[in-house]
N, C-alpha and C positions, 0 to 999 in steps of 0.2 A: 348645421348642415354637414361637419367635418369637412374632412380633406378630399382634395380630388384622388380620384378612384381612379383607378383604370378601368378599360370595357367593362369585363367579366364578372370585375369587382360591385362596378356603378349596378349593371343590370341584376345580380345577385342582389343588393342593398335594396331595389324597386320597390317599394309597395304597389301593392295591386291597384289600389286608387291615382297614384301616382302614375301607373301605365295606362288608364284608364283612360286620365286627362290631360297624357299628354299629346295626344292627337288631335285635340280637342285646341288646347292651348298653341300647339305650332298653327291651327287654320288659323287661327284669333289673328294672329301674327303675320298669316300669310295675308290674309283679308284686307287688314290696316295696307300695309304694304302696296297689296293690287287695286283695292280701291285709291289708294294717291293717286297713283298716275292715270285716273281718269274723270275725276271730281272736281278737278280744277280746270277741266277744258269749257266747262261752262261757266264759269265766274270770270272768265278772262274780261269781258266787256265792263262789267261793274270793279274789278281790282283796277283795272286800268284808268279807268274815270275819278276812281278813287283816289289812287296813287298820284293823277297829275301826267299820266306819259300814253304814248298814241298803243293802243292795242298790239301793233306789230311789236312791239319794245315789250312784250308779257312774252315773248317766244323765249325771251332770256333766264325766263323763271322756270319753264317748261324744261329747256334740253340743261341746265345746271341739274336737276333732278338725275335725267337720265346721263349725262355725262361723270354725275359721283357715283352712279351703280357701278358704270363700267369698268370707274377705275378701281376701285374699293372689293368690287366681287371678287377675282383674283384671289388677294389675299385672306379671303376669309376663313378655307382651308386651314393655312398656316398658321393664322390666329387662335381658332379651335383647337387645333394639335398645340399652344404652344400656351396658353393661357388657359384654357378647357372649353368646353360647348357651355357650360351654364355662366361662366362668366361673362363669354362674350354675347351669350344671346341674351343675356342682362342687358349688356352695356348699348347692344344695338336696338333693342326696346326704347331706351332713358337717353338715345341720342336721338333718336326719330319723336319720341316724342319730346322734350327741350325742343326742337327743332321744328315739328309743328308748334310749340305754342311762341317760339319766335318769332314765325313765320307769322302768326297770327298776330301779335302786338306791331307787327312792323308796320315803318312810317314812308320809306322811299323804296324803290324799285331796287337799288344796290343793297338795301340791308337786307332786303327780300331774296335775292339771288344767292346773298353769303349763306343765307340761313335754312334755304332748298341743296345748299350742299351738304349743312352739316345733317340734316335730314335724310337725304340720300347717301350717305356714311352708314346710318343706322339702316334703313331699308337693304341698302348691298350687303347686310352682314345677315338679314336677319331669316332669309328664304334660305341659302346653301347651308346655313349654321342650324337650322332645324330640320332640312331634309337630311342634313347629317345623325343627328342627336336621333332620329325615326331607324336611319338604316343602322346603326350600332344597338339603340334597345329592342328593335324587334327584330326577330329571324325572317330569313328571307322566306318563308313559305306562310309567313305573318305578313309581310310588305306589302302584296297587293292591295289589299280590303285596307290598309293603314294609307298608302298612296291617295287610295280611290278618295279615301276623304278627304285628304289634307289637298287634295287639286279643287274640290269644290270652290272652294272664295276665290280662284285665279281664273273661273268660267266666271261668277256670278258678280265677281266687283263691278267688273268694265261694264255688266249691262244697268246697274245699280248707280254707277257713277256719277254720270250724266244727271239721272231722277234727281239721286242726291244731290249734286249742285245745284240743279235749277231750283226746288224746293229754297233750301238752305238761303240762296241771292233772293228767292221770293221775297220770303215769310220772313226771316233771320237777316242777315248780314253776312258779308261773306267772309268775316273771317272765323267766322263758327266749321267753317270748310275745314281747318287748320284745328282749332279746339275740340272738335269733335274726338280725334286720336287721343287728348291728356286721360280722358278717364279710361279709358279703354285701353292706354299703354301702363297707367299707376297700377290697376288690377294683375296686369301679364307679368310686371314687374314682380308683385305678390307671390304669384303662381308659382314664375319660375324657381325662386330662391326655394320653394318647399317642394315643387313638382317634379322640375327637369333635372336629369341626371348630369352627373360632373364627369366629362369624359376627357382623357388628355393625353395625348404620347408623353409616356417615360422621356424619352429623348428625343428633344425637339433641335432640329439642325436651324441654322440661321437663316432670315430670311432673304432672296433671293432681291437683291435691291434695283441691281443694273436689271434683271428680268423686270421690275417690277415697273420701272423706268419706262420702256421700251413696248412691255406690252400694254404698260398702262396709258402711255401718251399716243401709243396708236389703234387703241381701242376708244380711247374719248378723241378721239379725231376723228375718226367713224362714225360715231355715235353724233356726233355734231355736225358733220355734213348729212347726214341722215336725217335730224332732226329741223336744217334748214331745207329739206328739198325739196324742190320747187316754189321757194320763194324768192328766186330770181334777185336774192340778194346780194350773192357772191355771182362773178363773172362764169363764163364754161371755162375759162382758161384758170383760173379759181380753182373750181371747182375739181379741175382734174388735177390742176398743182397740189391740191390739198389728200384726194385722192392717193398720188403717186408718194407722196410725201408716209402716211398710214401704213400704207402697202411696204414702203422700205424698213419702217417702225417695225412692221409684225415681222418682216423677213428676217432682219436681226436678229429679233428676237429667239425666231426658230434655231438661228445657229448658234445662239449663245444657249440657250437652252440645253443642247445636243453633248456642249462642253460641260457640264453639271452634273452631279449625281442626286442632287434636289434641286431642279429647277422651281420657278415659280410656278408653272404650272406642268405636271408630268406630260407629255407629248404621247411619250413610249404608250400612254394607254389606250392609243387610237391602234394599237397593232390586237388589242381584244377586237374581235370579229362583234358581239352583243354590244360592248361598248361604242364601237365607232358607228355602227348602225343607229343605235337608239338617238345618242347625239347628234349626229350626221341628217339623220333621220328626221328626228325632230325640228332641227333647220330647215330643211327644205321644204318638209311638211308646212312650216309655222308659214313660209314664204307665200305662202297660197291662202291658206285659212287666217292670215293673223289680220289681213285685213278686212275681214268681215266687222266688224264692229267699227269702223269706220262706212264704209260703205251703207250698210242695214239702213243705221238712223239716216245717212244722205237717201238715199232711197225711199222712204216711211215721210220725213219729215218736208222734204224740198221737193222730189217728184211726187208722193201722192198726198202730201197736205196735212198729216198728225201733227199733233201737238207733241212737243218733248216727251210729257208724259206718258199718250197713249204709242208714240215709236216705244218707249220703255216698256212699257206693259207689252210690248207684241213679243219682243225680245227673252219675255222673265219665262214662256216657259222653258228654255233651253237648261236655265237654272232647276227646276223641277225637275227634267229627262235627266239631268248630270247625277242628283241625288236617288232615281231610281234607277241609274246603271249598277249602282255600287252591292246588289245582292246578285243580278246578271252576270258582271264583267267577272268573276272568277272562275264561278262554271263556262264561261267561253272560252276563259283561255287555258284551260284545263283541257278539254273538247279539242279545240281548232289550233291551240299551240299561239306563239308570239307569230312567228312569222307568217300565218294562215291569216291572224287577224289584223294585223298589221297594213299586209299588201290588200285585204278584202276592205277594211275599213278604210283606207286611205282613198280607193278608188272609189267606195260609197260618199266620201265626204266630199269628192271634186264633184261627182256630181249629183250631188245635193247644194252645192254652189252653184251650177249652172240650171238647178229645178227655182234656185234664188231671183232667175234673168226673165221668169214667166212671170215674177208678182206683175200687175198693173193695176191699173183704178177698177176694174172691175171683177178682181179677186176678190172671193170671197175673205170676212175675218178667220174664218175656220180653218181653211186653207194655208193661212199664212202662220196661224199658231200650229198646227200639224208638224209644217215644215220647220219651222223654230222650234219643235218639242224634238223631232227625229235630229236636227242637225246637231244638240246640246246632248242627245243620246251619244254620239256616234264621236264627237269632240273630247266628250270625258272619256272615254273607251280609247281615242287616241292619246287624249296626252298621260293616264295612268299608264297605258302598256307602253312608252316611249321610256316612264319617267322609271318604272320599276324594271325594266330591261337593263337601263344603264350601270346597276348593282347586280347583275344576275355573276357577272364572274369575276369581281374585282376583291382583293385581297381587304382583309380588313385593313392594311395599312394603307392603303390606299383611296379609301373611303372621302377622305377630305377633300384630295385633291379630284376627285371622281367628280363629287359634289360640285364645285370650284369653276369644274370646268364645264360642265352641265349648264351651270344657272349662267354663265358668262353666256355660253349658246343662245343658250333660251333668252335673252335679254335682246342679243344682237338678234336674232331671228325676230322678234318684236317687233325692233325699229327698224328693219328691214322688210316683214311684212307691211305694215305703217306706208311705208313711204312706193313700193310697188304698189302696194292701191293707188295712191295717188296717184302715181306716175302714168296707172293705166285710167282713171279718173280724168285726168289733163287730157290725154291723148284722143280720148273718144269723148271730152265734152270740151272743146276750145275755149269755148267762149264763157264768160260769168254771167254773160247777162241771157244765155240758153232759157226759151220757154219748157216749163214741164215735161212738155211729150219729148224734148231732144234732150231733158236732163237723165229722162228713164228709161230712154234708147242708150244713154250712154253709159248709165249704172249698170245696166244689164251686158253690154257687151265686156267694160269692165270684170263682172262677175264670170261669164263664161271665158275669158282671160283666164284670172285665177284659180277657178275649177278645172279649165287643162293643166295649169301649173301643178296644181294640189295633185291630179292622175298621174302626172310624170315622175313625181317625187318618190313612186312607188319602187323605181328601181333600184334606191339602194336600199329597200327591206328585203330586195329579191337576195343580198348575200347572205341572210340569214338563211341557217339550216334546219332542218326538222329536228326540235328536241332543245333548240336553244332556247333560256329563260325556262328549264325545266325544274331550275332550283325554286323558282321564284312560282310558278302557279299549277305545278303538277303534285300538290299538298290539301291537305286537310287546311281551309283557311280561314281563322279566326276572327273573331270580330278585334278591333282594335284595340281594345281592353286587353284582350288577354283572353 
């Protein structure tokens, strides 16, 4: 394989095959990744019965997952700068998978939690570590049509998820839930070592430890009040001690940051106008739309009666409209520009949330895949132009920490989406024991909740200006090969 290359070097050295597959190869990667975290929310009843411990005690398997991303993404930047992109997207392949097939042999609840971190170790490295390795070998007038693809498996795990478990606990056992990943992470393994390009700063400065500290214990303090909420575990005085406690973590953070010339995470790059948007963006967007796939199946399955699988089937074709955005979405935004599609799409997508608050028992099937085919249109179309925005004006050197800080976004904006559904879930259905028609009064009011959220998000796409992201899709754009 030789020695690591620098950019210019790695990308010069590419075989055409090897660019071919490598977009191919980071979805693989991205798939594994975003199908985990939602494959296991059906097995919880049978891992639990399994294990010996009450169902609410499986929430500890769940936020250890999401609690290693938080901490782990961060650094993954500096890892790649510091090791290379092919080493480390090696190693976070061959830790996620070790880590599922631990997860899989496990006998008690605590060897299960250890081994959902070392798992989510490899998952935190392995989305910012290939969106990196994409924006270094392709040019940015390549990036769009490369994005559109490698976002497919992060629309199409979550609706697959669910199918997937429920099958899997059917037919199989459930820790085939966990084994499923060993053959499909030893192959990427393969890949990488012949495919992925070796990229690595010359000089790599040290890693920021106190930042790492600071922003990592109050990012996994986030992430884990988030991930309890509203289950009435911890007290409100709890809960907001735990709160103010994060909030002092991050604010630290920011000042210690300020004093650095490499922080852990660059800060300074929210002063790019496309950057802080697309990010910024992205958040607030994700706050509205992310909890759609929570809701859906409530909706499908508990107010109008489907069966796991057929809520899954209503849902798949969103996954279809996302793979036929991908010859659309360049000429659009070529056409209409980032910022035209941006604030147009955003406000199409609130309310297509709130077209979500008409389904009832007497909607048509037709009807509700329409709106699952248009909403999966308009989702892929947000989060490629969010995701290739965030590179429209950022220095090659800064590529990493771009990434870094991106996917940390994107993760909190998840468990944050997540837990606003609920919270508007609770509010407008008190009760657990709600018959039907007051569970689909209350999904739906829910839904037009988050569809005003989702329209309001639009105003910070309003800072972008006409002509921004014009590196990125005013070009002749390739297929992802090359």
């Amino acid at each position: 394989m030789g020695d690591t290359m620098a950019p210019q070097s790695a990308v010069a050295n590419l075989s055409a095959s090897s660019k071919r597959l490598l977009p191919w190869l980071v979805a693989v990667a991205f798939f594994m990744e975003s199908l985990d975290t939602t494959i296991l929310n059906t097995a919880v009843p049978a891992i639990s019965a399994a294990l010996g411990v009450a169902p609410l005690s499986m929430k500890a398997v769940l936020a250890s997952y999401t609690l290693s991303l938080a901490v782990f993404i961060p650094i993954s930047g500096w890892m790649a700068d510091r090791f290379g992109t092919r080493r480390v997207f090696a190693s976070a392949i061959g830790l996620f998978t070790v880590g599922s097939f631990l997860c899989g042999i496990s006998g008690s609840i605590h060897l299960l939690v250890a081994c959902r971190i070392l798992q989510g170790c490899g998952g935190a490295m392995m989305v910012p570590v290939g969106r990196l390795t994409l924006v270094r070998t392709f040019a940015k007038a390549d990036l769009l049509r490369t994005m559109s693809f490698v976002s497919i498996p992060a629309l199409v795990a979550p609706m697959l998820g669910p199918i997937a478990g429920g099958l899997i606990v059917g037919y199989l056992h459930w820790r085939f839930i966990f084994f499923l990943n060993i053959p499909i992470g030893v192959v990427g393994l393969i890949l990488v070592y012949i495919h992925l390009p070796d990229y690595r700063e010359e000089i790599s400065h040290r890693l920021d430890v106190v930042g790492l500290i600071l922003f990592g214990s109050g990012i996994a303090l986030l992430s884990y009040i988030l991930e309890i909420f509203g289950e009435h575990t911890l007290s409100a005085r709890e809960m907001s001690g735990l709160l103010v406690l994060s909030a002092l973590l991050l604010a630290g953070y920011g000042v210690h940051a300020k004093k650095l010339t490499f922080p852990l995470l660059q800060l300074k790059l929210f002063t790019i106008r496309t950057f802080r948007a697309a990010v910024s963006g992205s958040f607030f967007t994700r706050l509205g739309i992310g909890g759609v796939p929570f809701l859906l199946p409530l909706l499908y399955q508990v107010g109008l009666g489907f069966t796991p699988i057929e809520s899954g089937l209503l849902v798949m074709p969103q996954a279809i409209a996302a793979m036929s955005m991908k010859t659309v979405m360049p000429r659009l935004l070529r056409r209409v520009g980032y910022r035209g599609v941006l604030i147009s799409n955003t406000l199409i997508l609130g309310f297509l949330l709130i077209a979500f608050a008409t389904i009832g028992p007497r909607t048509p099937v037709w009807v509700i895949i329409l709106q699952a085919f248009l909403y999966g249109a308009f989702t892929s179309l947000q989060y490629t132009s969010m995701n290739t925005l965030v590179y429209a004006d950022i220095a090659d050197q800064d590529t990493s920490s771009a990434s870094s800080i991106a996917s940390t976004m994107q993760q909190m904006s998840i468990s944050f989406g997540v837990a606003i559904a609920g919270l508007a879930t609770a509010f407008f259905i008190p009760s657990t024991h709600s018959n039907k028609t007051e569970m689909i009064e209350g999904i739906h009011k829910a839904l037009i909740s988050l569809g005003i959220l989702t329209i309001a998000s639009t105003i910070v796409f309003r800072s972008l200006k006409t002509g921004d992201g014009d590196d990125v899709s005013q070009h002749k754009v390739l297929h992802p090969g090359g």
